[in-house]
N, C-alpha and C positions, 0 to 999 in steps of 0.2 A: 487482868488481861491474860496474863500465864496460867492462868484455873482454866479458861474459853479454850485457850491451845490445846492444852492437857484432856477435858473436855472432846474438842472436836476430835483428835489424835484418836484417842483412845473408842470413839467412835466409828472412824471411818477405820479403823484395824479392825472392828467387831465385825464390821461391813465383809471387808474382804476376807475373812476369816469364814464367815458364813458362805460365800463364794465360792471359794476355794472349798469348801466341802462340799458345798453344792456339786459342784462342777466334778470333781473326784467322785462325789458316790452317780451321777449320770454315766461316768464314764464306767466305772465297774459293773453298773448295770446294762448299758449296752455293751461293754466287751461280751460279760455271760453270753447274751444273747446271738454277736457275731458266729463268723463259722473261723478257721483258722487260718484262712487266704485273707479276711478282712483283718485280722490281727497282725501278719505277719507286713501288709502294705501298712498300717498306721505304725508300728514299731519303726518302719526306714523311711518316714517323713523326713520333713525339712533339715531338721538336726541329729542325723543320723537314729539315734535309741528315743530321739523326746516323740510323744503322737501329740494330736493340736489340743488335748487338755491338760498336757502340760506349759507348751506354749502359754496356753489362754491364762494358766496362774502365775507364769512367768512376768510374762504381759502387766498384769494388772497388781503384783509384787512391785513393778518398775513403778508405776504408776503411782502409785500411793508415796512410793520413796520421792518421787520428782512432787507430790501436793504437799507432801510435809514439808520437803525444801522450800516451794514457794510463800506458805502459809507462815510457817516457822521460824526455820533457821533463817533466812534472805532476811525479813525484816528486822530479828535479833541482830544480826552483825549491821546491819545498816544502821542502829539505833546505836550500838555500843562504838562506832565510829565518830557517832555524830557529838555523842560524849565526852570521847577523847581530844576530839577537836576542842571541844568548848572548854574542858581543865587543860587544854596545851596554851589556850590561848586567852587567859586569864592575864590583868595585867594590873598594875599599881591604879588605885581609882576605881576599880569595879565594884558593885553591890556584889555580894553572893550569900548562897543562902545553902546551908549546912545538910546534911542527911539527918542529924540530931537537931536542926530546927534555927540553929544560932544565924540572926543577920547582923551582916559589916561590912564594913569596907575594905579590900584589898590593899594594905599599906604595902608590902613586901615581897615580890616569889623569888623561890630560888626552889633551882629539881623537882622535887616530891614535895614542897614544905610551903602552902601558904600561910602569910601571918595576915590576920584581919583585925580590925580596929570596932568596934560594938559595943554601943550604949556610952550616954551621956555622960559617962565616966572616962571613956576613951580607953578601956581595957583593952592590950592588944594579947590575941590567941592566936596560936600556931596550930595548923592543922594538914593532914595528909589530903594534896590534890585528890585523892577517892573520896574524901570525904566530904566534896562539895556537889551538890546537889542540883545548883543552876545559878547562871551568872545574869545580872543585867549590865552593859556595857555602860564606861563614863561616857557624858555626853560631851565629847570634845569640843566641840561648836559653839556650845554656850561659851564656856571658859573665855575668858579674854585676859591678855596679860595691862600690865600696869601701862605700859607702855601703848597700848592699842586705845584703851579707856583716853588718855592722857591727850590721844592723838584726836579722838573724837570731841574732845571741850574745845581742842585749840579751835577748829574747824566750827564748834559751833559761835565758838569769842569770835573768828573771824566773819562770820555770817551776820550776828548782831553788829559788828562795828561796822559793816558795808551798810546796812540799811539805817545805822543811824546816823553818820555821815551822809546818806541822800535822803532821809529828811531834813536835816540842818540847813541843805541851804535856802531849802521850801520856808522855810519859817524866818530865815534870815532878813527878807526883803520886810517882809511885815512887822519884824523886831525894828530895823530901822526906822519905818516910817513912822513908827508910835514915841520913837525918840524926840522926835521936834515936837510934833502935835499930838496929843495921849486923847486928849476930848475929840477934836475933829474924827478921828479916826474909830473909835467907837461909836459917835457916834453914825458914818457910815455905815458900818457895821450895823446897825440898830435898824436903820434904814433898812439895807438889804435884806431882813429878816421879815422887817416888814411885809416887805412885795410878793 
């Protein structure tokens, strides 16, 4: 992306380089030809000694300074902000992934100095916050502590024991009946399947 800058830069300078000679050898060659009352009115132009072909290279010197700021420099510091945001605000739990390549997990920051955790070994390295390359944030959300999990079974132990307490007593009436008469009562049953 810095070769494209370097690149265009170095183009649009060709541009206005060519311009500005342009524009200089025009003007050399209609001074020649003026008489000394048209020299002496464009010498006390707008800016006292400038005439408008200097202006005109002034002008378009500005110009090219104000494309290369927008082009250039504006999005450079915009990107080396957005940088520093993201190694200021690195935190225990984070994936990051190295400028040398190395991925881990963020065990530890203190100032200048993360330590990360990497590979099935659980190797932990220390490295200079410039030398992190890009962060994925922990996913807090997921996480749930012991206590949360613990609270979610009660709730569901209470949910099974409501509905199995209001089938109980559904069954209960029909438990009794089978107590006296076990045959009668099938056989009903047998009946009503029938119909």
């Amino acid at each position: 992306m810095r070769k494209w800058f370097k690149i265009l830069y170095g183009t649009i300078f060709a541009a206005a380089a060519s311009v500005t000679m342009a524009v200089a050898a025009f003007a050399e060659g209609e001074a020649s030809q003026d008489t000394a009352a048209q020299t002496q009115t464009q010498t006390t132009s707008l800016f006292g000694g400038l005439n408008k072909n200097s202006i005109i290279t002034i002008v378009l010197m500005l110009a090219l300074v104000a494309v290369m700021y927008f082009v250039m420099i504006r999005p450079q510091r915009k990107k080396e902000k957005e940088t520093a945001a993201m190694r200021n605000n690195i935190q225990p739990g984070d994936k990051v992934v190295t400028i040398g390549g190395v991925v881990g997990k963020v065990c530890s920051v203190k100032e200048d100095v993360v330590t990360i955790e990497t590979g099935s070994d659980k190797v932990r390295i220390k490295f200079v916050k410039n030398a992190i390359s890009s962060v994925t944030k922990a996913r807090t959300d997921v996480v749930e502590t012991k206590e949360e999990r613990d609270e979610k079974k009660r709730k569901v132990l209470r949910k099974v024991k409501k509905s199995d307490a209001e089938a109980q007593p559904e069954t209960a009436p029909a438990a009794e009946a089978t107590d006296g008469n076990a045959d009668t009562v099938s056989e009903e049953k047998k009946d009503e399947t029938k119909e």
